[in-house]
C-alpha positions in Angstrom: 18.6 140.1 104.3 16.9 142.5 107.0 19.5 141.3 109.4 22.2 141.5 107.2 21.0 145.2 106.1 20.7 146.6 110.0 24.1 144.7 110.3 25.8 146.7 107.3 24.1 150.3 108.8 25.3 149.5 112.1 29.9 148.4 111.0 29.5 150.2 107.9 30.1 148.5 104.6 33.7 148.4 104.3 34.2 146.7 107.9 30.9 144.5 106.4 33.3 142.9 103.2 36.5 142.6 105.9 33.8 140.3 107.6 32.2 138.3 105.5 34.8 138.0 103.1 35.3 134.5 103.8 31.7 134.2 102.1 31.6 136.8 99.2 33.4 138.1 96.7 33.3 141.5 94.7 33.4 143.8 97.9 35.8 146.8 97.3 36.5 145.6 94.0 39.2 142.5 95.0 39.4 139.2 95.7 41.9 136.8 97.7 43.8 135.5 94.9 47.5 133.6 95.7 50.7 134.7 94.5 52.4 133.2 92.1 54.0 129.8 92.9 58.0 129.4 92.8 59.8 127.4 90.2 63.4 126.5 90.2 65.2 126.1 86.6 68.2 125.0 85.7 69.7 127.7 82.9 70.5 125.9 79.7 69.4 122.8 80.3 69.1 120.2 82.9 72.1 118.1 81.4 76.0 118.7 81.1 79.1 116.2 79.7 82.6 116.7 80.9 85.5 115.0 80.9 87.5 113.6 84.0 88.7 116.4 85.4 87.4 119.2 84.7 85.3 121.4 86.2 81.4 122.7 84.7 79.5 125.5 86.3 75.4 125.2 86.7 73.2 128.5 87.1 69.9 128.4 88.7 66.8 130.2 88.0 64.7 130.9 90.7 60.9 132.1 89.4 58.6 134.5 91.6 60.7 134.5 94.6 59.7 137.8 95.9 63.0 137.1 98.7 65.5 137.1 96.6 66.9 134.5 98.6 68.3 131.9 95.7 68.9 128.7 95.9 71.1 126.2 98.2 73.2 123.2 96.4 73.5 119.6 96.8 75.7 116.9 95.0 74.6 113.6 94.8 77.9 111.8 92.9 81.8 111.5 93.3 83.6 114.3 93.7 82.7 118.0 95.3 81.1 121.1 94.7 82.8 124.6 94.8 82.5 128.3 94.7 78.9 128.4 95.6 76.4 131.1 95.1 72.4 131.7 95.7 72.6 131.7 92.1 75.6 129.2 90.8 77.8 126.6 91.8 81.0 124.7 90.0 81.0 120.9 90.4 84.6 119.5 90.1 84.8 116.0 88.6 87.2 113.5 90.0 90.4 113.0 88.1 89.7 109.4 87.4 86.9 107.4 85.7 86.0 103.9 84.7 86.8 103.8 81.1 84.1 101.0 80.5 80.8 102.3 82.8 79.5 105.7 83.2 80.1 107.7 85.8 77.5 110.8 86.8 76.7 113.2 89.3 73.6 115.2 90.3 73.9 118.6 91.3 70.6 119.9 92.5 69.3 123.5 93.2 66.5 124.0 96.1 65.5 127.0 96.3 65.1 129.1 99.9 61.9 130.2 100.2 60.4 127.0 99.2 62.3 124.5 99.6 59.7 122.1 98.2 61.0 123.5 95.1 64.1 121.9 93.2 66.0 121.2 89.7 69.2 118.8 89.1 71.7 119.0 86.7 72.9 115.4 85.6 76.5 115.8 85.0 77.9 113.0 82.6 81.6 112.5 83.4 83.4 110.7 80.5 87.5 109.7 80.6 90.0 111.6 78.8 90.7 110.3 75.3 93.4 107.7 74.7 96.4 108.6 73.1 96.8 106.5 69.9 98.9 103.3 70.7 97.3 103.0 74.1 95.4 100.0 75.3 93.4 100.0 78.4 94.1 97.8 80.9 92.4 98.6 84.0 88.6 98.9 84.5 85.6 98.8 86.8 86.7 97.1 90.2 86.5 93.2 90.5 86.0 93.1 94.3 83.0 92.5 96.3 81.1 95.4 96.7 81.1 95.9 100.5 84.1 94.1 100.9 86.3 97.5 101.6 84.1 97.8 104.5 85.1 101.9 105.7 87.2 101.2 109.1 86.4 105.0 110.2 83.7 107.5 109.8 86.1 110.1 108.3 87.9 108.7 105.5 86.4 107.7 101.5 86.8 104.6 99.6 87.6 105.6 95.8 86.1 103.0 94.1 87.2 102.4 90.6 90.1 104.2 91.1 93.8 103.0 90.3 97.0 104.4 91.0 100.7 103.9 92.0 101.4 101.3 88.5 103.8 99.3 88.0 105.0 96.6 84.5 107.8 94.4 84.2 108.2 92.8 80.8 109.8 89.0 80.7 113.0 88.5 79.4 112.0 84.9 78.9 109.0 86.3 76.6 109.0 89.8 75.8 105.6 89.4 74.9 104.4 88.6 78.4 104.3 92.1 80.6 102.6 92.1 83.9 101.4 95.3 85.1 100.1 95.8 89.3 98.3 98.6 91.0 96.4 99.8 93.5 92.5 99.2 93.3 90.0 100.9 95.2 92.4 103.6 96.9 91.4 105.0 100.2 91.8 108.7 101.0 94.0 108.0 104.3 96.5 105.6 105.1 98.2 105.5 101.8 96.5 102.4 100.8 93.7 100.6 98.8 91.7 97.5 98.9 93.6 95.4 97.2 95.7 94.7 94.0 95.1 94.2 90.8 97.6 92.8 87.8 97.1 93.0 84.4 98.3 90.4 82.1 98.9 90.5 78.3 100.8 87.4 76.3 100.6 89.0 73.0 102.8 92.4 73.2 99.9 94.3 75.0 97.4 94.1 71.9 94.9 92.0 74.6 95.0 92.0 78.2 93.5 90.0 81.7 93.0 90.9 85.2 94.0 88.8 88.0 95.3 89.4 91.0 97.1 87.6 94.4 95.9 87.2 97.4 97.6 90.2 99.3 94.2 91.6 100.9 90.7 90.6 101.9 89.1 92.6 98.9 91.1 90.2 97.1 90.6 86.8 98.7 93.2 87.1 101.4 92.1 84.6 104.1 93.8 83.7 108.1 94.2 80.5 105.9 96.1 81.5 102.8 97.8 84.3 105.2 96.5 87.4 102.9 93.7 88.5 105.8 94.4 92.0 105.5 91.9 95.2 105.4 94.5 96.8 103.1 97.2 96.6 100.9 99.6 98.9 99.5 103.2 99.7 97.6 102.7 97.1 95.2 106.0 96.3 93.0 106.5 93.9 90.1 110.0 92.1 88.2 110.6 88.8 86.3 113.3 86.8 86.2 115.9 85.4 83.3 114.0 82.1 84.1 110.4 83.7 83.3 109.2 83.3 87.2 107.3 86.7 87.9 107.7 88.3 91.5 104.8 90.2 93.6 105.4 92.5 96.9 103.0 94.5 98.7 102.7 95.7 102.1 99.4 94.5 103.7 98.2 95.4 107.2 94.9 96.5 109.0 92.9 100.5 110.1 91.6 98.6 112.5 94.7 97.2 114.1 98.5 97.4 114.3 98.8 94.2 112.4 101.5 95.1 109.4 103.3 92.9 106.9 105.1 92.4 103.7 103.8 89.8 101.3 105.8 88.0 98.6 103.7 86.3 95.4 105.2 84.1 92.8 103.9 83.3 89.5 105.3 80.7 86.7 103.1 80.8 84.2 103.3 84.8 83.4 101.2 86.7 86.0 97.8 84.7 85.3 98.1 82.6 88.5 99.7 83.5 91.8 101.2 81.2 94.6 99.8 82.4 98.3 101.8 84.4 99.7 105.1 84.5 101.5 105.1 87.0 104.2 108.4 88.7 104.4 107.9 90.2 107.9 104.9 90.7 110.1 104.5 92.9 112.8 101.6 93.8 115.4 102.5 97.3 117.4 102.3 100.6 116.0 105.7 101.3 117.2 106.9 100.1 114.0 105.3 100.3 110.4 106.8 99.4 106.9 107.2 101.6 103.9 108.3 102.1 99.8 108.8 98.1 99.2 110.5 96.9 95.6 111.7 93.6 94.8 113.7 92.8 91.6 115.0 89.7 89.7 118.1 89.3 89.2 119.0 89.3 85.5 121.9 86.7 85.8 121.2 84.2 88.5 117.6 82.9 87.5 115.9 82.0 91.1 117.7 84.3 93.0 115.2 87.7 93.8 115.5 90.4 96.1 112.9 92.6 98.7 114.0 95.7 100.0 111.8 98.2 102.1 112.6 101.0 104.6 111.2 99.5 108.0 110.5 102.5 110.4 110.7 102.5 114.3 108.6 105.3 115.5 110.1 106.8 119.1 108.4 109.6 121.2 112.4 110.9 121.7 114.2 112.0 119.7 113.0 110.7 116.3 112.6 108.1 114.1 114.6 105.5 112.5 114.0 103.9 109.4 116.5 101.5 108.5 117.1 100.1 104.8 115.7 96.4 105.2 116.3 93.3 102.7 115.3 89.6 101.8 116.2 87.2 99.3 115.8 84.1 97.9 117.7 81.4 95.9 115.1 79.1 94.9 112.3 81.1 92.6 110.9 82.6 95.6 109.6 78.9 97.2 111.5 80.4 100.4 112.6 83.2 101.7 116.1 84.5 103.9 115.1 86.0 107.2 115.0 89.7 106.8 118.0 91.9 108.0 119.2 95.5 107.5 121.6 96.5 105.6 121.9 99.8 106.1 120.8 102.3 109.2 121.7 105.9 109.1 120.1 106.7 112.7 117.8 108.3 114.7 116.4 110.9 112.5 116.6 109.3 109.3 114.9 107.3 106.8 115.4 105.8 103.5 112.6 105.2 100.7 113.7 101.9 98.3 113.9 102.9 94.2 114.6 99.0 93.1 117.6 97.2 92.3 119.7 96.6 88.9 122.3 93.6 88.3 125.4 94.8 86.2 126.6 92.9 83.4 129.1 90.6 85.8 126.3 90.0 88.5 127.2 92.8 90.5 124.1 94.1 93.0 123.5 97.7 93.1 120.4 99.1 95.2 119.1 102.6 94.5 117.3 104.8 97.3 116.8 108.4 98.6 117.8 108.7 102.2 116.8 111.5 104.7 119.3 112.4 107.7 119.1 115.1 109.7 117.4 117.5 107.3 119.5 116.5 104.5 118.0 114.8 101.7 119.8 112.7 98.9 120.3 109.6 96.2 122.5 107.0 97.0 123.2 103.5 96.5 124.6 100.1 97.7 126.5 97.5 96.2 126.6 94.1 96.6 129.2 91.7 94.9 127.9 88.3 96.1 124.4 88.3 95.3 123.3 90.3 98.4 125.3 88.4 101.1 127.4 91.8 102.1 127.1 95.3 101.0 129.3 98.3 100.9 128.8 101.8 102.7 126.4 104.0 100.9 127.8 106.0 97.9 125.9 109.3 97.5 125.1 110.1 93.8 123.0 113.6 94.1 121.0 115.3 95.9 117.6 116.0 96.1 116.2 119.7 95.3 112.6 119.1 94.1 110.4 121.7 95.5 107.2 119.5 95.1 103.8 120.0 93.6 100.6 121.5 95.1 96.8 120.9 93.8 96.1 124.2 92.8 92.1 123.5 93.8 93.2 122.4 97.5 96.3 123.8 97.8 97.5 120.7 99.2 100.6 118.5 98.8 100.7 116.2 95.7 101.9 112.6 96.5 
């Protein structure tokens, strides 16, 4: 205590506390307490339930933070965030849901000046209610999970997702409709991982899944000749006989490897004969595009493909010629594919099915671009689809399209 007095005569007793405040307490009155720790909050609740597309905004609360610096956001889930604050952020669901499992998302605040510090908001996202009448028929994806392996860094696998549907109800058995879409859809390319049929054999009240072997997602092999990473354009029709008709277009992201697959079906869309490949093709100097096949409605066994095969040249444009196939025997074989119609360089056409007239009479509907011009016409056909006239033009086009009014961005 002697030393410590001569100490505090000789520094003085407030330069004493600065030293030995490690030690003591009580000098000058203060102490070396912390300041208050920082909490993150989510305001409201930590919980939210929307439906498919919507869009639900989340506020943070940030506690003690003396910076003022807010928070950052994450999203752990489908879909994206938008219009984000220190303070706020809008999470935008995705358009399309399972209708059978639920889907969520996890938006999370961390705050700046701790970022040990964090809150989530769990987002339930729930499918729009069905109109009465309505059954549904798709669901949760049947393929492998994996099996959609993601050929490049950039693009997104949308699994669960369904579009581009198509249904054909047999004359034979108006209570047997088949249904096909794309499963799994892919943000690039235009395609998806397979597809899928739905089946129903009482009027719609119940319905199966099944689907052919167009893809590898879907049990395509180098076997059964459905080894593809993709498929696409998928088009359904049944004929007078009750024999159900499949097209797709199947090719690779990883290759150049193209082709147009052909599956039969004669017992109502529950099974499906391997496929018949239409055309194949292995250089990106030509691609196919907007496939349909119908049945026709007065020759049972006779069925035909039509697509719009494009040549892609450096100069002076492309040409996408109106292609065709058909068979005679319920789709056992197939006619050698041919065009039947080529407008030129600079021009492309985009298939919109066929119909068969009362006295058998072949009539093909498609748009056709030429040259900046951009209209409806058709082809007919009075022997089946052996020859076919000149086109006949029926309208023109004048849509002016739709945009995404979130992304701004063409809607397909």
């Amino acid at each position: 205590m002697l030393r410590a007095a001569r100490l505090f005569g000789a520094i003085g007793l407030t330069q004493a506390c600065v030293l030995l405040m490690p030690f003591f307490t009580g000098c000058g009155g203060g102490g070396n307490s912390l300041p208050p720790a920082i909490s993150v909050t989510i305001v409201g609740g930590s919980s939210q339930s929307i439906t498919a597309g919507q869009s639900v905004t989340t506020t943070a609360a940030v506690e003690n933070d003396s910076s003022g610096r807010g928070v950052t956001w994450a999203l752990s889930g489908p879909d994206t965030l938008s219009k984000q604050t220190s303070t706020t952020v809008e999470y935008d669901a995705p358009a399309i849901v399972s209708s059978t499992a639920t889907t969520a998302a996890s938006v999370t605040a961390t705050s700046v000046a701790d970022p040990s510090k964090s809150a989530p908001d769990t987002v339930t996202i729930h499918p729009p209610p069905q109109p009465a009448g309505l059954m549904v028929v798709s669901g949760p994806s049947p393929f492998p999970a994996g099996c959609a392996a993601n050929q490049n860094p950039s693009e997104r696998n949308f699994t669960n997702g369904e579009v581009e549907p198509y249904v054909a109800v047999n004359p034979a058995n108006p209570n047997n409709i088949i249904g096909v879409w794309q499963q799994d859809r892919w943000d690039q390319q235009g395609s998806a991982a397979g597809i899928l049929t739905g089946v129903t054999h009482d009027g719609g009240k119940t319905w199966s899944r099944t689907f052919a072997h167009s893809s590898l997602c879907s049990g395509g092999t180098s076997t059964n000749g459905g080894d593809y990473e993709r498929a696409s354009d998928p088009w359904v029709s049944i004929g007078p006989d009750g024999i159900a008709y499949q097209i797709t277009i199947s090719g690779d992201r990883s290759s150049a490897r193209r082709a147009v697959l052909v599956s039969r079906s004669t017992d109502g869309g529950d099974t499906w004969s391997e496929a018949s490949t239409l055309v194949f093709d292995n250089t990106s100097s030509v691609s196919e595009d907007k496939t349909s096949i119908t049945a026709d409605a007065t020759r049972p066994g006779f069925a035909y493909a039509a697509w719009s095969r494009i040549y892609t040249k450096v100069t002076p444009g492309d040409d996408g010629p109106l292609t065709f196939s058909r068979t005679t025997d319920g789709g056992i074989t197939w006619e050698a594919w041919r065009d039947i119609y080529d407008a030129g360089i600079n021009s492309g056409v985009a298939t919109e099915g066929f119909v068969t007239l009362p006295d058998g009479t072949l009539v093909i509907l498609f748009d056709l671009f030429s040259n900046n011009q951009f209209v409806v016409a058709i082809l007919r056909s009075t022997d089946a689809g052996v020859t076919w006239s000149q086109p006949t033009v029926i309208s023109t086009h004048q849509s002016i399209g739709v945009i995404d009014v979130k992304t701004n961005e063409p809607v397909r």
